[in-house]
C-alpha positions in Angstrom: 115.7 83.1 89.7 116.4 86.7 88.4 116.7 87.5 84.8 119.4 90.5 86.0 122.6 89.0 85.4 125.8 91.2 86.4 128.5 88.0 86.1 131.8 89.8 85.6 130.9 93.2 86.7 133.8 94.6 88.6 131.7 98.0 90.6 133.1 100.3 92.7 130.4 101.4 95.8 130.9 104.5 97.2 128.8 105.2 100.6 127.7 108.5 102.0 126.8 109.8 105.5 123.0 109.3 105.4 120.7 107.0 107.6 120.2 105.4 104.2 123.8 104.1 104.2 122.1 101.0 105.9 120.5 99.9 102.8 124.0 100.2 101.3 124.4 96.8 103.1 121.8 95.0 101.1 122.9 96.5 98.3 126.2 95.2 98.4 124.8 91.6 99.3 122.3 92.0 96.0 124.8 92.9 93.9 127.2 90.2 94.6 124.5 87.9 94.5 123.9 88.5 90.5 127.7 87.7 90.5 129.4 91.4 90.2 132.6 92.4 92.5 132.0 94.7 94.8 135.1 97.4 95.7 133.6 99.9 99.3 134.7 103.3 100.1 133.4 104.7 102.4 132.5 108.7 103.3 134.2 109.8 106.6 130.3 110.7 107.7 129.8 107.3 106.0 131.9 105.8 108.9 128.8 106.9 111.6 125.8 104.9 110.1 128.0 101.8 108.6 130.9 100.6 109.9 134.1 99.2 108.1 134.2 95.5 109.0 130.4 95.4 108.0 131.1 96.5 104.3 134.3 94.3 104.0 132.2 91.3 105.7 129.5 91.6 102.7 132.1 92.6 99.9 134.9 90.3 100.7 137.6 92.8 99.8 139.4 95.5 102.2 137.0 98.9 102.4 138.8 102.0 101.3 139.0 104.7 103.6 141.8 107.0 103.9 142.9 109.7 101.2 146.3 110.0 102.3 146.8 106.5 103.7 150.6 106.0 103.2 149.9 102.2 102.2 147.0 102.7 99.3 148.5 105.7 98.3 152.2 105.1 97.4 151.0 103.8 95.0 148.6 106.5 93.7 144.9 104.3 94.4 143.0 106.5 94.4 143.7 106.4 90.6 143.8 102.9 90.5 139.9 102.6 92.3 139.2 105.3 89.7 139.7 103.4 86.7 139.8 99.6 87.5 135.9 99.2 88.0 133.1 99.0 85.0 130.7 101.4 86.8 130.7 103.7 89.9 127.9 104.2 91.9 127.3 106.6 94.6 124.5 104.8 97.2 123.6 107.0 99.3 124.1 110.5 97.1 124.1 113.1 99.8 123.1 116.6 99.3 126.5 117.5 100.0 128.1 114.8 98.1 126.4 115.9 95.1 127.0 119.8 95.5 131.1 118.1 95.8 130.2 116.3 92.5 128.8 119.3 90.8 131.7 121.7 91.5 134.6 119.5 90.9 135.8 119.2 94.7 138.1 117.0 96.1 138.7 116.6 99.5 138.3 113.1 100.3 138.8 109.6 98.9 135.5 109.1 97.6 135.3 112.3 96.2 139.1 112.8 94.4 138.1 109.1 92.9 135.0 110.2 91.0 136.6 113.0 90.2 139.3 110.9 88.1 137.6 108.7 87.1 136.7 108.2 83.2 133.8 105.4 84.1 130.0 105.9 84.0 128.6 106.9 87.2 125.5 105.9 88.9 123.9 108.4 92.0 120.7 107.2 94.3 120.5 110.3 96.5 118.9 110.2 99.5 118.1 113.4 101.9 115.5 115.3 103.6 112.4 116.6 101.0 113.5 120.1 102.0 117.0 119.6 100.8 116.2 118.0 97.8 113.1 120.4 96.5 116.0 123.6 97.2 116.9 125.2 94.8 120.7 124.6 95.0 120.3 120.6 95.1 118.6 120.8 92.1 121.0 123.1 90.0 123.0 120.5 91.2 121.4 117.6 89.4 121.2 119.5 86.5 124.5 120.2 86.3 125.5 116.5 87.0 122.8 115.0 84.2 125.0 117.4 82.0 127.9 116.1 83.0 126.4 112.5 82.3 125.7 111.6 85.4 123.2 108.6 85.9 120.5 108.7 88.8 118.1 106.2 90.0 115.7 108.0 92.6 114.8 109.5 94.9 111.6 108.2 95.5 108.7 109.2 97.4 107.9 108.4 100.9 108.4 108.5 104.9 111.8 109.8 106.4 113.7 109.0 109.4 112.8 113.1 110.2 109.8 112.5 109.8 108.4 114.3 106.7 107.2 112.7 103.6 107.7 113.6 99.9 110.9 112.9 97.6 114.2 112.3 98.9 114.3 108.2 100.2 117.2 106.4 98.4 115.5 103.8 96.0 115.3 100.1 97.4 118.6 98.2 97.0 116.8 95.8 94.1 115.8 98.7 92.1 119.2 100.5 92.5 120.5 97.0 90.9 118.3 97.0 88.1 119.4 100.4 87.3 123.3 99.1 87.1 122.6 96.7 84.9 120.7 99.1 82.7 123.7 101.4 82.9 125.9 98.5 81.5 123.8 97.6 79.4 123.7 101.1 78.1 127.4 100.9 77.7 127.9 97.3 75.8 126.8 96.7 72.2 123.5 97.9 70.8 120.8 95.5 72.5 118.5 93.0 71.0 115.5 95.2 70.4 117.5 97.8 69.0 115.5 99.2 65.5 112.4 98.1 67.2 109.6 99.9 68.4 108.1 98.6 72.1 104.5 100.8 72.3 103.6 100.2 76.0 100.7 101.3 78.5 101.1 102.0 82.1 98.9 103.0 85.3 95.1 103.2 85.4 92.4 105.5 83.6 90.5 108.1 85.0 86.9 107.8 84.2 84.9 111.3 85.2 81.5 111.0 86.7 81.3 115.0 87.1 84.3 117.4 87.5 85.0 116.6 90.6 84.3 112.1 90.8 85.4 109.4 88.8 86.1 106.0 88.9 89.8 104.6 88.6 91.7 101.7 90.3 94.5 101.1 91.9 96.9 101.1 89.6 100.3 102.6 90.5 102.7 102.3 86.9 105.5 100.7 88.4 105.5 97.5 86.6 104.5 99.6 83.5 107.3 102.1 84.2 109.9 99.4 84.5 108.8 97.6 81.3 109.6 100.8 79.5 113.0 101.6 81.2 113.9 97.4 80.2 112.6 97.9 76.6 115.0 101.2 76.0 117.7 99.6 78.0 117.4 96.7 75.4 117.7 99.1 72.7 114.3 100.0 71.4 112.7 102.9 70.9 109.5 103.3 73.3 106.6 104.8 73.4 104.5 105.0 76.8 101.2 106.0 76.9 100.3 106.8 80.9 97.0 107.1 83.0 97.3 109.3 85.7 100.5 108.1 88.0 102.5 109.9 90.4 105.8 108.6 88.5 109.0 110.5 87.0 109.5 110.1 83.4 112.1 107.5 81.9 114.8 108.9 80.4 115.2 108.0 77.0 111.3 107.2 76.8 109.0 109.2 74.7 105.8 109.8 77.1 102.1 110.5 76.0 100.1 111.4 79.0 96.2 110.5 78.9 93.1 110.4 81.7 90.4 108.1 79.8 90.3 104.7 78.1 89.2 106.4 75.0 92.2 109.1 75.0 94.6 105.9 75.7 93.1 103.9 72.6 93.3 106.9 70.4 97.3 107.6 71.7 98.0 103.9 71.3 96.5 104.0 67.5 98.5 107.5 67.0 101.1 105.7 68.0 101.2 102.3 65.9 102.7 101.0 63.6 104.8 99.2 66.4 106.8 95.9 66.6 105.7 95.0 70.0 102.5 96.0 71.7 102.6 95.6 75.8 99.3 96.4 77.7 100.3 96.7 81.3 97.8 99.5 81.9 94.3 98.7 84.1 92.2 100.0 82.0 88.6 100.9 83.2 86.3 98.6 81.9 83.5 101.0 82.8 82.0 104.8 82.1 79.3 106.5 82.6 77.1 107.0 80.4 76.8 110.7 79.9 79.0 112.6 82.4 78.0 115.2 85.0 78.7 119.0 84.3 78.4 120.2 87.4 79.5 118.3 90.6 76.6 115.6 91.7 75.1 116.6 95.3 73.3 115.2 97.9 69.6 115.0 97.9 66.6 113.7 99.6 66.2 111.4 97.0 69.7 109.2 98.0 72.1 108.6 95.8 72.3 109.1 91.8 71.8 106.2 89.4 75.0 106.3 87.2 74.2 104.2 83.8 77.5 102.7 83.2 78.6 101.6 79.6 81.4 99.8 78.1 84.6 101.2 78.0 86.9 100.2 74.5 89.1 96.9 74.6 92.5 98.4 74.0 94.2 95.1 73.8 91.5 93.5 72.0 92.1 96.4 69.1 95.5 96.2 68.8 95.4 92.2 68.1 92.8 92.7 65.8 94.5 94.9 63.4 95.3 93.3 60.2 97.7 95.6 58.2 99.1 96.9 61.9 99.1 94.6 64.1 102.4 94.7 66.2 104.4 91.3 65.5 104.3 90.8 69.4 100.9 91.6 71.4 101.2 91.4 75.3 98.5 91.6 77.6 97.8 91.5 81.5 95.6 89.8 83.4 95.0 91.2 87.2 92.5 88.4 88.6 91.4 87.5 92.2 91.0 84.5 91.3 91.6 81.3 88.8 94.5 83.5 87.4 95.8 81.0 85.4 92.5 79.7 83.8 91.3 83.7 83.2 94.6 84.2 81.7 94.4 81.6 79.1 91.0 82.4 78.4 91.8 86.0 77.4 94.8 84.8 75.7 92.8 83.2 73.0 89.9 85.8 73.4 92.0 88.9 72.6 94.4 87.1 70.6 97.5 88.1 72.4 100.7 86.4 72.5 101.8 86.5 76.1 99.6 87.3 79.0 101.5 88.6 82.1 99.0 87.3 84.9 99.4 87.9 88.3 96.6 87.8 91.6 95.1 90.8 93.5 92.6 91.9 96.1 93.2 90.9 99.8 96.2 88.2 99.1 97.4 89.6 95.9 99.9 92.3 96.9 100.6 94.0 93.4 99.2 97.3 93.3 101.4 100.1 94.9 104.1 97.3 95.9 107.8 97.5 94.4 107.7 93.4 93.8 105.3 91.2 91.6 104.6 87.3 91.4 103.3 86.8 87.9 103.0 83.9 85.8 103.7 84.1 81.7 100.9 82.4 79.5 101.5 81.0 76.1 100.2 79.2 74.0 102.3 76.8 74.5 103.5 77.1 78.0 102.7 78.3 81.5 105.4 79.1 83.6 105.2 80.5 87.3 108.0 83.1 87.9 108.9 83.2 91.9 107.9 86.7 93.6 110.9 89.3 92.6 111.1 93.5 92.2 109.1 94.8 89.1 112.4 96.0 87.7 113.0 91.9 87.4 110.0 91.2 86.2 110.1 94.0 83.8 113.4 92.5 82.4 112.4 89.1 82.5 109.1 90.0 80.4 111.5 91.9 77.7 113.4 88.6 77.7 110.6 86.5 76.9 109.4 89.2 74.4 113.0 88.6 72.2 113.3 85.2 71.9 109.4 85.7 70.5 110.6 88.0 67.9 113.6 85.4 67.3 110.8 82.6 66.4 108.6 84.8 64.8 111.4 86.6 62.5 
């Protein structure tokens, strides 16, 4: 079941005219699935991608539509939609919808609404990777993070034009997670506020000569939404990152590294902490002396690379006496016997939690957007059913708190 609860959430959805506006759908379906009430208006280029009767279907309420509809307006509702929900968000943010946002325009519903409104506001822009790299756009989105505006995306990926880069709308699940972390932002100072959450992410970068090296496939996502749940629960965060093509979290203080020895020596910069989470794949391999110059091709075959033994990051931080953070939280990436390995480098390391989850051929974890993991105690196993990373990410926080509760 997912650990993102928005019971009572009254949200006001505003849709733009992009082909995204089909994942608006979903959205509204995913949202009133973790119990919030869902209130549509719709864009008048909205109207070609999505139509009326399929937001009201999904929302059960009336979409709103017209500006000057002599029924909603008598009695001023554009005011009323203005002010009556928790949270407004924008899914999809157009390029022009956001340049309207920026410079105060109102010439529609949707836009006169945000524009008196006094609620938090929530954009997932979506457009084309040329619109969104111009310069314009992003005066734009500076000028709206000023104003307190709060984004989720774009991401990075293939368009309906065609191209490839930044501009898709993030996925309806990780828009959600967002919402909750922007209400969550707005309620009463969360349970891990005071505390400091000291978190890895993505892989290393092991050099061979300046030009090779040997990594994984680590992408940073799960990592990356562990730290957005830990500051949306309060705390302050520290990431140290291998190598990801990521943006950085808001609100997270980020120490980028390449090696297993520069992310050990950031992580012990970093301590003292009250929780320690380990979600980076670490190399467990180097070679032994690195190449100066880039290794060619000769007669001979291939080189002999003499690997050795890269530091246990995990296994340091547990083993700290004076330091050690109260909470220690490892991962376990396994093709197999996951559980078994899992509760074997429990004890081994001497973690408190082990997130374990399966990769290689059946094991879709690395690069995806969801993750089926299992949390190992020392007490318990329990298998949580496949859901997003941001989920799992808040789920694993969860668990983390009422740790600290029996540990306090």
């Amino acid at each position: 079941m997912s650990e993102i609860d928005l019971n009572g959430a009254r949200l006001l959805l505003v849709i733009g005219g992009g082909v995204a506006a089909f994942k608006s759908l979903e959205l509204i379906r995913r949202l009133r699935e973790r119990g919030a009430t869902v209130q549509v208006v719709l864009t008048p280029a909205a109207e070609r991608f999505v139509t009326p009767l399929s937001a009201a279907a999904l929302s059960a309420a009336p979409v709103r539509q017209e500006l000057f509809s002599l029924t909603d307006e008598a009695e001023m509702g554009h005011i009323e939609l203005s002010r009556s929900a928790d949270l407004i968000v924008v899914a999809p943010a157009t390029a022009d919808f956001l340049a309207k946002m920026a410079n105060g325009l109102a010439d529609d519903l949707a836009s006169t609404t945000l524009l008196a409104t006094d609620k938090p506001v929530l954009v997932a822009p979506a457009m084309n990777v040329r619109m969104w790299t111009h310069a314009a756009t992003q005066r734009n989105v500076k000028q709206l993070k000023q104003d307190g505006i709060g984004f989720v995306g774009p991401e990075d990926g293939a368009m309906a034009c065609g191209e490839f880069g930044p501009g898709r709308m993030s996925e309806p699940e990780t828009i959600v997670a967002a919402v909750a972390a922007m209400l969550k932002r707005g309620a009463a100072a969360g349970p891990l506020a005071g505390r400091h959450v000291l978190i890895t992410a993505g892989p290393t970068y092991e050099p061979i000569d300046p030009v090779r090296f040997i990594g994984n496939r680590s992408s940073g996502l799960q990592g990356y939404a562990i730290a957005r749940a830990a500051r949306d629960a309060g705390a302050r965060v520290t990431l140290v990152s291998g190598p990801v093509a990521l943006a950085k979290p808001e609100g997270v203080s980020v120490i980028n590294v390449q090696t297993a020895r520069d992310m050990l020596a950031a992580t012990e910069a970093a301590l003292p902490a009250d929780v320690f989470i380990g979600a980076a794949a670490v190399a467990d391999w180097r070679v032994e002396t690195q190449g100066m110059r880039k290794l060619k091709k000769t007669t001979r075959g291939p080189p002999s690379l003499q690997l050795v033994e890269n530091p246990d990051i995990l296994a340091a931080v547990a083993a700290r006496s004076e330091t050690r953070p109260q909470v220690v939280v490892g991962f376990a990436a396994e093709t197999e016997q996951v559980v078994q390995y899992a509760r074997e480098k429990l004890e081994k390391k001497n973690c408190d939690i082990i997130v374990a989850n399966a990769v290689g051929p059946n094991g879709k974890v690395f690069g995806s957007l969801d993750n089926e993991v299992h949390i190992v105690t020392r007490e318990n196993v329990i298998a949580w059913p496949q859901m997003s990373k941001d989920e799992v990410a808040y789920g694993l926080i969860k668990e983390i708190c009422e740790h600290l509760g029996a540990s306090s």
